[in-house]
N, C-alpha and C positions, 0 to 999 in steps of 0.2 A: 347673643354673646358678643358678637363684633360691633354692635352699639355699646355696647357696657365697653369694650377695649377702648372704644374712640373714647369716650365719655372720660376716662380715668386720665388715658395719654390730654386730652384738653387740659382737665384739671392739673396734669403736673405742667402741661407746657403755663397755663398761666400762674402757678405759682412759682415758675423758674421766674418768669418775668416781672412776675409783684417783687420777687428779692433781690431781682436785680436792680429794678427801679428803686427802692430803697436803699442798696449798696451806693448807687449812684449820687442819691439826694443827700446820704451822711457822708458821701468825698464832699462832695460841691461844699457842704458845711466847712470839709477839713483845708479843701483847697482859699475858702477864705482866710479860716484863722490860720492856717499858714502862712499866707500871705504876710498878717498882722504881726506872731512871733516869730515867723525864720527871718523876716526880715530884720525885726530887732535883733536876734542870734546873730545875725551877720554882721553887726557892728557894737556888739556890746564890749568884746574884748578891748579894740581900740578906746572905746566911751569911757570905758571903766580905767583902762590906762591916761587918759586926757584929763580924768579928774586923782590922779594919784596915786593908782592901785600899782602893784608890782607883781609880776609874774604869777608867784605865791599865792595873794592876793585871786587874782582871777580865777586859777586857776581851784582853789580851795570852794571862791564864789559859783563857781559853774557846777563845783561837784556836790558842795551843800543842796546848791539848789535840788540838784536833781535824788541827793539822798533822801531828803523832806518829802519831795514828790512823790520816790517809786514806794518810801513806805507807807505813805498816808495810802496808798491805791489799795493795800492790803486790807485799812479800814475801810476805801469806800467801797470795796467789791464786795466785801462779806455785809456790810448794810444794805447795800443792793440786792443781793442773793436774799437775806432774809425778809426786806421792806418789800420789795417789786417793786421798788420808784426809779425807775432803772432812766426815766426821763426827766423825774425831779432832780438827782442828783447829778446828770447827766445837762443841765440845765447851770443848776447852781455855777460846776467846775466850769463852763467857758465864757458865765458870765464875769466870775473871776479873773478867768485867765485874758479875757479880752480886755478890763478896763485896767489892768496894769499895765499891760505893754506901752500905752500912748505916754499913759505916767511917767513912766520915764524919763519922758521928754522935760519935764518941772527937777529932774532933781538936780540940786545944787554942789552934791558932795559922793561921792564913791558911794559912803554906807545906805546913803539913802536911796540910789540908784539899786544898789547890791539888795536893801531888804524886797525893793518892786519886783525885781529879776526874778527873785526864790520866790513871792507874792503868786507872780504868773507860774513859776514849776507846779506850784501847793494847787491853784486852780485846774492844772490840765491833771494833775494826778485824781482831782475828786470824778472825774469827767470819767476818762479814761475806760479804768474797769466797767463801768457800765455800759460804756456806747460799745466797748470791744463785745463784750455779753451781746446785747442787741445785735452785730453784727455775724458774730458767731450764727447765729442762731439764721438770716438770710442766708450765708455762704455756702449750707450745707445744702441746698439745690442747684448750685449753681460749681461748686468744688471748693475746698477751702482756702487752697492755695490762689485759684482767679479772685476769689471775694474779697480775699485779702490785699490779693496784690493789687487789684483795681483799685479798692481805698486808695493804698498807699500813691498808686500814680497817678489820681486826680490830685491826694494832699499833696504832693511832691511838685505840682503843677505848679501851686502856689507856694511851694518852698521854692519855687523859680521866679514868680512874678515878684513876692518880696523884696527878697535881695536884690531887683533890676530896679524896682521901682528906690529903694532905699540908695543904690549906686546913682539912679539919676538924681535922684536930690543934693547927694555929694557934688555932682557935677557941676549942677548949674548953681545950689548954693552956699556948697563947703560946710553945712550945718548939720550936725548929728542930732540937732532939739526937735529939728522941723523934719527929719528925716524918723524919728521916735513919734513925734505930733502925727503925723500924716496917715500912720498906720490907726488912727480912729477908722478912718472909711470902713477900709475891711473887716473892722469888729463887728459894725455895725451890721452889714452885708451877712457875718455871719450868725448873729443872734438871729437875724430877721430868718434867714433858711433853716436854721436847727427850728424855730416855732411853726413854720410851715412842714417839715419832715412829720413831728410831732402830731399835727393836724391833719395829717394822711395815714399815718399809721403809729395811732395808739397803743399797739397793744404788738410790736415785731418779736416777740418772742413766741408768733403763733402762725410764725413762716418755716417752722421746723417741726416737723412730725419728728415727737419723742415717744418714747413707751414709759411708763412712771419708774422710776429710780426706787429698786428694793433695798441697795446696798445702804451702808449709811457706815461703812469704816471710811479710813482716810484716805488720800491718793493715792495711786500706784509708784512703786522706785522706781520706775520709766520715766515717771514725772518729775523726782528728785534730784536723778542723775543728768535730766534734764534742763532743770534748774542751775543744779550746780556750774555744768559746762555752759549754759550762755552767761551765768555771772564768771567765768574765767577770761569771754569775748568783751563784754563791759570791762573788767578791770583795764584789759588792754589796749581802749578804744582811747586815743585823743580826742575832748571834746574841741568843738572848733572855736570858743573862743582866745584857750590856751592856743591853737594855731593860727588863729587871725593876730593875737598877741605876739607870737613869734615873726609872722611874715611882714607887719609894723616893725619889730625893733631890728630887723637884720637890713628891711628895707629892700628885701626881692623882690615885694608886689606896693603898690602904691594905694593907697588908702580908697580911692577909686576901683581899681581892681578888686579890692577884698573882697566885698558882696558878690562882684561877677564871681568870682572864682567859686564862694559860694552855688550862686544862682547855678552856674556847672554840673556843680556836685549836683544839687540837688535833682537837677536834671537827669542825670545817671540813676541818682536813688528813683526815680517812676521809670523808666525803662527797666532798670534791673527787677524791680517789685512784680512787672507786669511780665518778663519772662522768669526770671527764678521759679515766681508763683506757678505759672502754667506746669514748670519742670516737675514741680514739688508733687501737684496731683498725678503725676506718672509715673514720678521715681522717689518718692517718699524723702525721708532726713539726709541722702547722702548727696540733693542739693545744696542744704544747709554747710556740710563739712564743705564742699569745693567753693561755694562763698567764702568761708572763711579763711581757706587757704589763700585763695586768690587776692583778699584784703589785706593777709599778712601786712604785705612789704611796702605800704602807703608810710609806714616810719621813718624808716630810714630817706623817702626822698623826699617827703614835705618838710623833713627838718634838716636832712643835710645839702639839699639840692638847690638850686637855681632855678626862676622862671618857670621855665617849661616841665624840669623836672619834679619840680613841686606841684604844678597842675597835675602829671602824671598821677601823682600819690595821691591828690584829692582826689583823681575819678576814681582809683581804687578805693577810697574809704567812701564815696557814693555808693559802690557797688556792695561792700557790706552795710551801706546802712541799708537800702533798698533789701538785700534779704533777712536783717533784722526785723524792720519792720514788717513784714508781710511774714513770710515764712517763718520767724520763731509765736509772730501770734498765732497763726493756721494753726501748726503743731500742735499748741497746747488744746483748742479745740476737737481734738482727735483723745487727748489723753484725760480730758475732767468733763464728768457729769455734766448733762446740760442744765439741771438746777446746781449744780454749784459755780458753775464758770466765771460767775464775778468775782467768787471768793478767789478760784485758781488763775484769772488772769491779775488779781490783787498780789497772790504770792509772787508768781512770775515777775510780776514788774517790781517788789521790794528786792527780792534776790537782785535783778539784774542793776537795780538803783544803786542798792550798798555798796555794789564789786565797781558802779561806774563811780561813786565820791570816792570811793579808797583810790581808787585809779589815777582819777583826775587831780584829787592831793595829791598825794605821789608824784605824779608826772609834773606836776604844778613845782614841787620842790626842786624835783631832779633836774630841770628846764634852768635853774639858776645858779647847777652847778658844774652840770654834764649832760651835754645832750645826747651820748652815748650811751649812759647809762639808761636814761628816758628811753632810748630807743629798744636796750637789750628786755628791758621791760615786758616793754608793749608787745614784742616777739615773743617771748616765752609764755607771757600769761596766755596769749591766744592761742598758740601750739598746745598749751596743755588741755586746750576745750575739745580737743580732737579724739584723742583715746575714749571721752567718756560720750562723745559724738555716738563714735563709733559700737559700743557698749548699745547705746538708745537706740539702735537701727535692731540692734537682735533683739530687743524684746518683738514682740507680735500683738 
């Protein structure tokens, strides 16, 4: 009987450790291509402003993008749910999303730049749902809130090396082509890692002991209601080119500084990821509300503030991205099917897409007319994700 206990306790301790080594080897993936798009995200607003574009403009460009994106994910989850090519497809979207970014650096005109931009959103959106699925499925030996948050802090690593690396090419040679060129390295780095993850483990949806799914209705309105309230956080989030565009045209951070300030944030975002997450498997969704509380007020001083006060606001919008990313994916792997979870992290990210272009239009206009109004905005939309927060903690 106490052979048979050792025997079982081995078998979980090594399957803690296969999912965790696979947690680890799809960061390292994400911490490349991070490297490749946050570093473009960090100076696309200015780029797009250098060739013409106007507030408006950017600000419409960055929410397109990411509206294309989060609902195509809707398609690519539920292909993945029904195909199982959860690596084909997971494949396709970063081979996308990586040969667009360098692209950039060739275009001659805004529009053309602007189609590459949304290019790279449409490839991380086909990726996405799938690799989140595969993911899902390692976290649940290991918690879902660490699994998660660990991705996000290795990606978040290289949403730091990005933007450092892209500010030192500012540096030394004032050139946004060669600072878009340069990020080829890291694409390559990470196709090469995603086809190695791949060739160690073919088959990560068999890192999760399930029992077979009888049910076959739709979601739970735990899920709905939890939808709705992180697309209330999207509509009210600033994307950061609209705020790299702002701290260019006011002239509080200098064109050098932008990607640090960046590279910062993003830095906060893998700190925050890695303790939120730990919070989240102890104290369930009402980490989520105190993230979002505490990212409130990043409006008001990144666009009315100064310098340091502006840094201020950026670490707080670090700190709600870092539990965006980690803690609202965990979440939904707690409330859908483990055979349907590519279709339910596909909903997830359409919901949260739509409310972030609405947002980001919006704030894109309001930015050229009142930046208070922008501000009152982005406050109320995220105040209202709170009541129905709170709603999501009492279901069971």
């Amino acid at each position: 009987m106490q052979v048979h206990q050792e025997l079982n306790e081995n078998n979980k301790n090594i399957s803690k450790l296969t999912a965790l080594r696979f947690i680890i080897l799809i960061g390292i993936v994400s911490l490349f291509a991070d490297i490749t798009y946050q570093g473009a995200n960090s100076i696309k607003g200015p780029f797009l402003s250098i060739l013409g574009a106007n507030a408006a403009t950017v600000g419409i460009v960055a929410g397109f993008g990411e509206l294309l994106g989060y609902c195509l994910r809707l398609v690519s989850g539920y292909i993945s749910d029904r195909t199982r090519k959860y690596w084909l497809i997971t494949f396709i979207g970063y081979t996308l999303n990586m040969i667009a970014v360098p692209a950039i650096a060739l275009a001659g005109c805004w529009e053309i730049a602007a189609f590459l931009m949304i290019t790279e959103r449409i490839g991380k959106a086909i990726r996405n749902p799938a690799r989140d699925a595969m993911l899902s499925h390692a976290s649940k030996e290991i918690g879902r809130g660490r699994g998660f948050g660990l991705h996000e802090a290795l990606d978040q690593i290289g949403a730091v090396l990005g933007p450092l690396s892209v500010a030192g090419v500012l540096y030394f040679n004032n050139s946004y082509r060669i600072g878009f060129g340069m990020l080829l390295i890291p694409a390559i780095f990470a196709l090469g890692t995603l086809a190695k993850a791949r060739q160690l483990y073919p088959q990560p949806y068999n890192l999760e002991k399930v029992s077979p799914e009888l049910e076959t209705k739709g979601f739970p309105r735990k899920f709905w209601l939890y939808i709705t309230a992180i697309a209330l956080v999207a509509a009210g989030y600033a994307d950061f080119p609209l705020i790299a565009y702002h701290f260019k045209k006011v002239s509080i951070v200098s064109d050098t500084w932008i990607p640090l300030f960046y590279a910062i944030t993003m830095g906060v975002d893998a700190l925050a990821a890695l303790f939120f997450g730990y919070l989240y498997d102890r104290k369930g969704i009402s980490i989520l509300i105190i993230t979002t509380l505490v990212a409130i007020p990043f409006a008001p001083l990144v666009f009315l503030g100064g310098f340091y006060t502006a840094l201020t606001g950026m670490i707080l919008w670090g700190i709600g991205m870092g539990a965006q990313e980690s803690i609202m994916r965990a979440a939904i792997a707690e409330m859908v099917p483990a055979n349907r979870r590519g279709t339910g992290y596909g909903i997830f990210n359409m919901g949260y897409g739509i409310c972030w272009f609405l947002g980001s239009a919006i704030m894109g206009v309001f930015y050229d007319f009142s930046l208070m109004v922008l501000i009152i905005f982005s406050i109320v939309s995220q105040l209202a994700s709170i009541p129905l927060l709170l709603l999501v903690k009492k279901f069971k």
